[in-house]
KEROBA-174663 format. One line per field, with one value per atom (N, C-alpha, C): residue number from 1; atom name; residue in three letters; z, x, y. Coordinates in pm, whole numbers. Each point is the difference from the previous one (the first is absolute). Example, Ala and Ser with C-alpha at 12.3 -4.5 7.8 and 13.67 -1.06 7.14 Angstrom:
nr: [1/1/1/2/2/2]
atom: [N/CA/C/N/CA/C]
rest: [Ala/Ala/Ala/Ser/Ser/Ser]
c3: [780/0/0/-72/6/73]
c1: [1319/-89/90/-35/82/-77]
c2: [-569/119/120/105/119/109]
//
This chain:
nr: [1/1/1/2/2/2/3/3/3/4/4/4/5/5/5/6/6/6/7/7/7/8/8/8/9/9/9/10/10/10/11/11/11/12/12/12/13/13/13/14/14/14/15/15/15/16/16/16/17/17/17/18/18/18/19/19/19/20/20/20/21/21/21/22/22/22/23/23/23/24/24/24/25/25/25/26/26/26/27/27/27/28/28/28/29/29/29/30/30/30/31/31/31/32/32/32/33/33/33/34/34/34/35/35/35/36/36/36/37/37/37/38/38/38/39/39/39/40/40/40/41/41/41/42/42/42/43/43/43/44/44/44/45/45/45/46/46/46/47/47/47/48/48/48/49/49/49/50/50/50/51/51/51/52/52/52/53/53/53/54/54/54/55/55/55/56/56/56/57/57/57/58/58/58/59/59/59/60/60/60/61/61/61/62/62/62/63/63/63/64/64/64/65/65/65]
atom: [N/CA/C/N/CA/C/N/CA/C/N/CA/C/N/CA/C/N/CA/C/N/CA/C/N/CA/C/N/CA/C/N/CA/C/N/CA/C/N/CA/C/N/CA/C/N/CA/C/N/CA/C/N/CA/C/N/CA/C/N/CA/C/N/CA/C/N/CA/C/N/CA/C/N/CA/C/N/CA/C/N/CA/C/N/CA/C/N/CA/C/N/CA/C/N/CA/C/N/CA/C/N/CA/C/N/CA/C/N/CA/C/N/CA/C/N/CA/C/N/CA/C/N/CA/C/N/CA/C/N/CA/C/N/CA/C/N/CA/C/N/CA/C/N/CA/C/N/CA/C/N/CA/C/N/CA/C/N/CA/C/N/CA/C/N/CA/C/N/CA/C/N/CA/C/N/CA/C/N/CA/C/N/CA/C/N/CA/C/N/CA/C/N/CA/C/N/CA/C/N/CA/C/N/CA/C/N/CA/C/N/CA/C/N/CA/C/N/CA/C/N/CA/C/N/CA/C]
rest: [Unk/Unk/Unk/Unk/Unk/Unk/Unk/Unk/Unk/Unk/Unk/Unk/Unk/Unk/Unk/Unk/Unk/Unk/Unk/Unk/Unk/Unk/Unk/Unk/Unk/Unk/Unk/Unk/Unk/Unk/Unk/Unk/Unk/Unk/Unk/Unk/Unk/Unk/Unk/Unk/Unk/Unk/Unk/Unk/Unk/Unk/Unk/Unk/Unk/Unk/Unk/Unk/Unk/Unk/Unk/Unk/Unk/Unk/Unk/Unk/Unk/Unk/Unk/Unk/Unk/Unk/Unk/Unk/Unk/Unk/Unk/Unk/Unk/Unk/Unk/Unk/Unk/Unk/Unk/Unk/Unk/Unk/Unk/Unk/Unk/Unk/Unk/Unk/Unk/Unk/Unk/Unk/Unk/Unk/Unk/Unk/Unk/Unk/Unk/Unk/Unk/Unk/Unk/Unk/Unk/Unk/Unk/Unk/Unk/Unk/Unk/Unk/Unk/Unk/Unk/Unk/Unk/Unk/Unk/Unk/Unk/Unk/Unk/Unk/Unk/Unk/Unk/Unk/Unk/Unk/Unk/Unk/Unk/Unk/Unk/Unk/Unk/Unk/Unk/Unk/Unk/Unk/Unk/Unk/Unk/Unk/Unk/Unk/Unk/Unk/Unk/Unk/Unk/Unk/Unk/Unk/Unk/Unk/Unk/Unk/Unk/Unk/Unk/Unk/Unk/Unk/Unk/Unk/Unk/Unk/Unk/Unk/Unk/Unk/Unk/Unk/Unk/Unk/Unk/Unk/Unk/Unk/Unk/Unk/Unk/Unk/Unk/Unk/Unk/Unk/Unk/Unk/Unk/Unk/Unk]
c3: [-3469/2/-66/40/6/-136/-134/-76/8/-55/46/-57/71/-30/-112/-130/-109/70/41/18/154/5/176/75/76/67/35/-2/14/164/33/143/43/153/40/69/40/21/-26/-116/-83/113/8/43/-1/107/-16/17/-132/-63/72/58/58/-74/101/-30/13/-66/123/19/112/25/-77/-3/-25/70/-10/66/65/70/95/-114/-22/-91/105/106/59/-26/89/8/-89/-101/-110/26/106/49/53/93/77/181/12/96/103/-19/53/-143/53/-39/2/-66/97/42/154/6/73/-28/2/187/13/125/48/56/30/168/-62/160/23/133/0/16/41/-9/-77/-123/-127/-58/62/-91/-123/-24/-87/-36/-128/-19/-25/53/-10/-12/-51/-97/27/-15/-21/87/41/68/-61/55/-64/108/-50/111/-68/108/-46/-80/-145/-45/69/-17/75/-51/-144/-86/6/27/-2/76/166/68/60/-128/-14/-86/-6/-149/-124/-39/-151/-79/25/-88/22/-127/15/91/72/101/-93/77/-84/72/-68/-15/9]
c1: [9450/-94/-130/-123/-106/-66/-62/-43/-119/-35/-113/-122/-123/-100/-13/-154/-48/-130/-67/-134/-10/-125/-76/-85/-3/-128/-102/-116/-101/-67/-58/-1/-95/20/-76/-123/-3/-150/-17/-94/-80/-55/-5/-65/-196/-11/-151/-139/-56/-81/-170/16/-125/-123/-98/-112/-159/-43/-106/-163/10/-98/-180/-18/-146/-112/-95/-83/-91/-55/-72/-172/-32/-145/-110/-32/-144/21/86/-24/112/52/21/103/97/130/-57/-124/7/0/-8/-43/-95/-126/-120/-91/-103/-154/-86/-109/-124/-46/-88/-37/-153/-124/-142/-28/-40/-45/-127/-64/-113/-86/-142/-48/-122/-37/-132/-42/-124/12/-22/-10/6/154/50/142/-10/-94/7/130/6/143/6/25/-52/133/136/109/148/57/159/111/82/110/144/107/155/18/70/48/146/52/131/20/30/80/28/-56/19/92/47/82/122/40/147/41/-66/-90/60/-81/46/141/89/83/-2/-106/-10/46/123/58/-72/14/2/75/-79/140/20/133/74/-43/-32/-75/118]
c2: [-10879/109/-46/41/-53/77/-64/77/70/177/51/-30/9/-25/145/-56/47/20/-116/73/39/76/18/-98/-25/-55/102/-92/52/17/109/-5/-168/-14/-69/-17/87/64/136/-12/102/89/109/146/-49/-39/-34/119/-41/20/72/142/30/-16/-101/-60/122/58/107/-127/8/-75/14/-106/-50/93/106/41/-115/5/-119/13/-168/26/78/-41/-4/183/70/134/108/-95/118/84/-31/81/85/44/106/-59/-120/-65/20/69/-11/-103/12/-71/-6/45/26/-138/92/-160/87/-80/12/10/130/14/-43/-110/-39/2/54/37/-61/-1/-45/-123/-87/-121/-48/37/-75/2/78/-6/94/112/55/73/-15/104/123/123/130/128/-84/59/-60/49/-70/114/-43/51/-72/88/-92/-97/-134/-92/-76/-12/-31/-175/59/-118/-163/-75/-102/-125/45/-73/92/92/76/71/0/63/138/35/188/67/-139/114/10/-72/46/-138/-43/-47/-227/-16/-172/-96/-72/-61/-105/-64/-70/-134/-81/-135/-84]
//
C-alpha cells in the first residue's frame, strides 16, 4: 500500500491575469483627431474637422508592437 501524500501541488497554469489595455498616444483613447482643413490656392487653413486615428485606427486602444 502506497504511503499518503502531506503536501498539495500547486496548479499548473495559473488563472491568467486581465491586462486593460494601453489608451493609444496620438488620440488619447477616443480614436478621432483633428486634422487641419485647408482651402484655396494657397493652402490656407481655415479650421479642423475629426479624422480617423491612423495609429489604432479608430479603437482607442495601443496596438501591440
Amino acid at each position: 500500500m502506497a504511503t499518503q501524500r502531506t503536501t498539495t501541488k500547486t496548479p499548473k497554469n495559473p488563472a491568467p491575469v486581465a491586462i486593460e489595455p494601453a489608451p493609444c498616444q496620438p488620440c488619447g483613447g477616443t480614436g478621432n483627431v483633428a486634422i487641419t482643413v485647408r482651402v484655396g490656392r494657397k493652402r490656407r487653413p481655415v479650421g479642423q474637422q475629426d479624422g480617423l486615428c491612423l495609429n489604432c485606427l479608430g479603437e482607442g486602444t495601443a496596438p501591440a508592437a
